[in-house]
C-alpha positions in Angstrom: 159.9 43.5 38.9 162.6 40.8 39.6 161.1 37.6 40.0 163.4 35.9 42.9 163.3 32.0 44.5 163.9 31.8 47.9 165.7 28.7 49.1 166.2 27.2 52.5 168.9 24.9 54.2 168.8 21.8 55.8 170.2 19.9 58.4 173.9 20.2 58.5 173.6 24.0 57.9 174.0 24.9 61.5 176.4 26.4 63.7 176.6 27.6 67.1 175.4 31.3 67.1 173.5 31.6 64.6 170.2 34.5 64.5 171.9 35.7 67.0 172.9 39.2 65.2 169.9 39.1 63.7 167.6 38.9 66.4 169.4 41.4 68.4 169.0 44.1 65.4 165.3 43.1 64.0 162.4 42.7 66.4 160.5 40.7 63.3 163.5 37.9 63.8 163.3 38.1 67.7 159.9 37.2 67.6 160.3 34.6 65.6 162.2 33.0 68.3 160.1 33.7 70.8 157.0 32.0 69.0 159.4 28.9 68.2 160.4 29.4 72.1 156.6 29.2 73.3 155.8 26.3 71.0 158.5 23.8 72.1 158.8 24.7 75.6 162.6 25.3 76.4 165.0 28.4 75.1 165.7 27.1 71.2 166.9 30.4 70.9 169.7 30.4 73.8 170.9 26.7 71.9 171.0 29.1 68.5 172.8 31.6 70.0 175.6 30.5 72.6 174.6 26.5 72.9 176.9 24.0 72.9 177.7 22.4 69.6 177.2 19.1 71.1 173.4 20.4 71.8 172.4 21.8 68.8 173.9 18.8 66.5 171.6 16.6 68.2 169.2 16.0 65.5 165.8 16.7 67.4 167.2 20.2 68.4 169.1 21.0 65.1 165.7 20.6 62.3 163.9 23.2 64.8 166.6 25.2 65.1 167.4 25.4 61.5 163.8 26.3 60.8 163.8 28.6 63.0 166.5 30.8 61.8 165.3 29.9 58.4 162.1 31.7 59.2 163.7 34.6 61.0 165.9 35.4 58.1 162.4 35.2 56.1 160.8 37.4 57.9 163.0 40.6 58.0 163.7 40.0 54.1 160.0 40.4 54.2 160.2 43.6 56.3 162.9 44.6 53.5 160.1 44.1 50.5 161.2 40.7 49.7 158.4 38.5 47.8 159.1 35.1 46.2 157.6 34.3 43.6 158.8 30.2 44.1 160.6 28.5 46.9 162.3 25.1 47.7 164.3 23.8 50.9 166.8 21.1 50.8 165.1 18.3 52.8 164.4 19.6 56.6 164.5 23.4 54.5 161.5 22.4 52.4 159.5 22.7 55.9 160.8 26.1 55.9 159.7 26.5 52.4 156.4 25.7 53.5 156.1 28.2 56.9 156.9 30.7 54.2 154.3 30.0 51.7 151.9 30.0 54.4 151.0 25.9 54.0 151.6 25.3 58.0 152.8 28.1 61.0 155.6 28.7 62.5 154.4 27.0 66.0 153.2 23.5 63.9 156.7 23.4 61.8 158.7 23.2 64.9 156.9 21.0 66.4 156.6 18.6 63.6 160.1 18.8 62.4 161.6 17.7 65.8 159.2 15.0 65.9 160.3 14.1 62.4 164.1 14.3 63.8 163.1 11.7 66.5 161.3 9.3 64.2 164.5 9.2 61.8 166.6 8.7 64.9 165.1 5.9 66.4 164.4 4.4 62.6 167.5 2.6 62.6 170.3 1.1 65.1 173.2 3.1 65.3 176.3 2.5 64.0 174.4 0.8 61.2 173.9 3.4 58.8 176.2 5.3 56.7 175.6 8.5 54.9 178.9 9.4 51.9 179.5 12.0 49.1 180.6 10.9 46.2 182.5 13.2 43.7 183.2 13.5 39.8 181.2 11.1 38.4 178.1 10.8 36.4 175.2 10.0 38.3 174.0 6.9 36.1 178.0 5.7 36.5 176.5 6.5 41.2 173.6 4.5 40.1 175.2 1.5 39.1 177.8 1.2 41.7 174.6 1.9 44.1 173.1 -1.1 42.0 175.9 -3.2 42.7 175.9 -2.5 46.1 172.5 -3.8 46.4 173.5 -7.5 46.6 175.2 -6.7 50.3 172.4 -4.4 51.5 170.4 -1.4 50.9 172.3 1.7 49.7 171.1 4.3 47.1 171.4 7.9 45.6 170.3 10.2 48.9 170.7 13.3 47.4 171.4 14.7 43.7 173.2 18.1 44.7 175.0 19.4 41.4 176.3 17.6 38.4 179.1 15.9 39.7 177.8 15.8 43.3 175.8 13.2 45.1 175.3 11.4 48.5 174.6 8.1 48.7 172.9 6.5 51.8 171.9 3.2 53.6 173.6 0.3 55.2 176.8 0.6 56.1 178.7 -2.0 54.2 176.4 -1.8 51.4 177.7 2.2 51.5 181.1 1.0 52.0 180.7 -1.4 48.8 179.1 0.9 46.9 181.9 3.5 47.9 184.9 0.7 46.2 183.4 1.1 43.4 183.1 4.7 43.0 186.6 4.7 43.9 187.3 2.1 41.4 185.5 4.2 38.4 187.6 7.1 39.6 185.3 9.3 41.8 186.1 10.6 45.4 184.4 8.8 48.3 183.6 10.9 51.3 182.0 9.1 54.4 180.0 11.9 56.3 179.4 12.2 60.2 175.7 11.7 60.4 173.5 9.3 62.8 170.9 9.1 60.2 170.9 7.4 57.0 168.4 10.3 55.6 167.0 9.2 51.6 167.4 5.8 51.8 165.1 2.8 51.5 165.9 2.0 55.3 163.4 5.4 56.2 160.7 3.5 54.3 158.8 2.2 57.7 159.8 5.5 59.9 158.2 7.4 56.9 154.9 5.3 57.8 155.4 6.5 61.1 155.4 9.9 60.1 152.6 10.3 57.9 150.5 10.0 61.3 152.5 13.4 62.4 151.7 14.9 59.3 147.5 14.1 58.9 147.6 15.7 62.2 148.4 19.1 60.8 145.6 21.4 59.3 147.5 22.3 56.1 146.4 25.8 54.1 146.7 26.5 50.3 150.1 28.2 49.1 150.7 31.4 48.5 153.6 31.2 46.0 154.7 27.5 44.7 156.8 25.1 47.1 159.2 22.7 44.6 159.3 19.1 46.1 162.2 17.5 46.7 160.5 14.3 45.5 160.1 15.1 41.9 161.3 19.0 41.3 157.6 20.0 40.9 155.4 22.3 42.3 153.6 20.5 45.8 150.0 20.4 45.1 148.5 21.2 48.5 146.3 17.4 48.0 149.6 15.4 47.6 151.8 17.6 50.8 151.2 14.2 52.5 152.0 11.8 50.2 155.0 13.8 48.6 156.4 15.2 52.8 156.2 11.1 53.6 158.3 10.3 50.7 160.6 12.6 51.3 162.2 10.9 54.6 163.2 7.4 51.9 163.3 9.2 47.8 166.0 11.0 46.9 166.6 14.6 47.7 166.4 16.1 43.5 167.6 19.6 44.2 169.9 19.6 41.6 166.7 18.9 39.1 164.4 21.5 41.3 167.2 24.4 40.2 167.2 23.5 36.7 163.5 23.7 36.7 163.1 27.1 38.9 166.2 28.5 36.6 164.0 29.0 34.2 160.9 30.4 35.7 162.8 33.1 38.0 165.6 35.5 37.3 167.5 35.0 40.8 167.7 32.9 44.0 168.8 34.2 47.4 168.9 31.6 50.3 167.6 32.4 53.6 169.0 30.8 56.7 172.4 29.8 58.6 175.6 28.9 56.0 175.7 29.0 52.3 175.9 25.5 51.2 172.7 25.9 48.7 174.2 28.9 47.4 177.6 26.9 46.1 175.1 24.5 44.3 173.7 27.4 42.6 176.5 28.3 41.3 177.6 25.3 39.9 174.0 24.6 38.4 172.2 28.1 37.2 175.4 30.6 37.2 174.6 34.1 37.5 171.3 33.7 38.9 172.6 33.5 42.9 172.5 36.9 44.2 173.9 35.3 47.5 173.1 33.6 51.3 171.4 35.8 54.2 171.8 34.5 57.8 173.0 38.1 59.7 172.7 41.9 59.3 176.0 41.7 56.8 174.8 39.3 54.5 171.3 40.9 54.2 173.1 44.3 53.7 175.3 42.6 50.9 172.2 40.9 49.5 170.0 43.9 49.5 172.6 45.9 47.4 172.9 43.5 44.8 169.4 43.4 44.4 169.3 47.4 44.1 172.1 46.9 41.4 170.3 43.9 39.7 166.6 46.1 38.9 
């Protein structure tokens, strides 16, 4: 038996019509919906399918609605004999991660992630955060421009995505010095259009703020192993708090968290809306992607190469 990861995008993954295909085709998908419908009390799914962009980029609607389709795609790969044996989630996707393993429901997830959307909104003035990716370097030559930085304000590595790719995040002209001298060392600087300045120390209080959110959840034991962002480990289900905090200010290690399921699984397949994780994968374990599911053609495409693969 293949033993397959199942990863699951974050924020930034969406786009307007998305689970649409899929719900229309699979009742298991539709309901899915319709639970994540019930338990936030306005049509998520008609945002999902024919919303306005505008809508569904507002952060509070677009971690639910991410989920959501996350967990849709999950459950008809289920229907179609499907079991991971290991999962992760790139920030918001490592809730998705969770609903799968069984830690929290669909109906709690929702809830929680949107109010963890509106907590890192309201965290920080706008305008006075910057998000940026920075290309081609090494990450200890990021970390020391990051460093540098420092002296103006609080910037850092937000996420580690593949060798050669990171973001870095906090205040905006500590960003924007920290960005010279990537620049300066020969990297690419790439400011990104995001209201949040997710990973970075300046989360460190909403994170606090959080942690109220997430004692209020009655959390169950995993049925397959989680990786945390925080430190590309299996969650322990006594540390979910602690290590689901840290996750709003540390840095996203998903680079690290492929490297270390690389070698305890012989393929990934992502679940959800786009295929940004499965371009990391790529560039950090090879051959092991056997591709992205978010409508009936990809899960078609994906469910072939699996038949090829055994």
């Amino acid at each position: 038996m293949l033993r397959l990861a199942v990863l699951f995008p974050g924020q930034g993954a969406q786009y307007t019509g998305m689970g649409g295909d899929l719900a229309r085709e699979f009742p298991a998908a539709r309901e899915v919906f319709e639970r994540a419908d019930d338990a936030l009390g306005f049509k998520l799914s008609g945002i999902c399918f024919a919303g306005e962009p505008s809508e569904l980029n507002r952060t509070e609607i677009t971690q639910p609605a991410v989920l959501t389709v996350s967990i849709a795609v999950w459950e008809v790969l289920k229907q179609e004999g499907i079991n991971a044996q290991m999962a992760a989630g790139l920030s918001l996707g490592e809730y998705s991660a969770l609903v799968a393993a069984g830690a929290i429901d669909l109906e709690n997830a929702v809830r929680l992630v949107a109010k963890r959307a509106k907590i890192m909104q309201e965290a920080v003035p706008e305008g006075s955060g910057m998000m940026a990716a920075v290309l081609g370097l090494a990450e200890e030559v990021v970390e020391e421009a990051c460093k540098k930085a420092g002296t103006v304000g609080a910037v850092g590595i937000a996420n580690y995505n593949c060798s050669g790719q990171m973001v870095i995040s906090g205040e905006k002209v500590a960003v924007l010095e920290a960005g010279r001298l990537v620049q300066a060392a020969g990297g690419r600087f790439m400011p990104l259009k995001v209201s949040v300045p997710s990973h970075s120390p300046l989360m460190a209080e909403a994170a606090e703020e959080f942690r109220n959110e997430i004692r209020k959840v009655k959390w169950k034991e995993m049925s397959f192993p989680v990786i945390s962002n925080v430190n590309a480990r299996e969650l322990d289900y006594e540390e979910l708090e602690e290590r689901l905090a840290e996750q709003l200010y540390r840095p996203v290690r998903w680079q690290q968290s492929i490297e270390y399921m690389s070698s305890r699984v012989d393929y990934f397949i992502e679940a959800g809306p786009g295929k940004t994780l499965s371009g990391l994968v790529k560039k950090t374990s090879g051959k092991q992607l056997i591709g992205n599911v978010e409508d009936p053609d990809t899960l078609a495409q994906v469910m072939k190469k699996l038949s090829e693969a055994e």
